[in-house]
Every structure is written in structure tokens, then in C-alpha cells.
N, C-alpha and C positions, 0 to 999 in steps of 0.2 A: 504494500500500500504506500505510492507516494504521496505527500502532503508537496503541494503548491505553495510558498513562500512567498507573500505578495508584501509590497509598500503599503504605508499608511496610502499616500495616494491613489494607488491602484484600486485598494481597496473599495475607498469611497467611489472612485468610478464607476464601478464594477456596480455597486449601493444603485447609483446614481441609474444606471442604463437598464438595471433592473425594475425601479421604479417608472422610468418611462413607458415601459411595455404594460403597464397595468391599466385597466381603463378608468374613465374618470367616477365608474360607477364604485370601483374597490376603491380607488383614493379619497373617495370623499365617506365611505365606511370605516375605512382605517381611521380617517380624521377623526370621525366623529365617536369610535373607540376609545381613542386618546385622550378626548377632549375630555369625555366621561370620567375616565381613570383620574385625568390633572384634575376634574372637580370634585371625586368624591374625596381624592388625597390629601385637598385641600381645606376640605370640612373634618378630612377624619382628626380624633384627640389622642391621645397617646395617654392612657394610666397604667398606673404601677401600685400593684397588691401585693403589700409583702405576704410573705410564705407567714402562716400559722404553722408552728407546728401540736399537735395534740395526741 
């Protein structure tokens, strides 16, 4: 099994030319995936329960 060794650049290319072939029907579901995720992570709260022990 060879692995391909690519540049940070390359890579993003590669990123880049992959998202172009997608149609505007997936890019605008990925979006709005996203968008979802950045606002419920936005709202979420973070608590901390210390350990009981009994």
C-alpha cells in the first residue's frame, strides 16, 4: 500500500477541485449543516458535576 505524500498546497487544491464538482444542490446542504452545528455550539453550556462518591 502506497500513501501519496502531498503539500499543504496541493492538498487544498485537491479540497478545492473536489468541491467544485459538487452541485449547488449539496453545497448549499453542507452549508446549511454547518451553519446548524456553529449554532447549536454556540448556544450549547458546558457544566461540570463533581464525582460523588458513596
Amino acid at each position: 500500500m502506497e500513501i501519496k505524500k502531498q503539500t499543504l498546497d496541493e492538498a487544498e487544491i485537491e479540497l478545492l477541485k473536489e468541491g467544485l464538482k459538487r452541485s449547488y444542490k449539496e453545497r448549499f446542504e453542507m452549508a446549511t449543516r454547518l451553519y446548524k452545528i456553529q449554532q447549536t455550539m454556540s448556544k450549547a453550556v458546558v457544566t461540570h458535576k463533581p464525582f460523588i462518591a458513596k
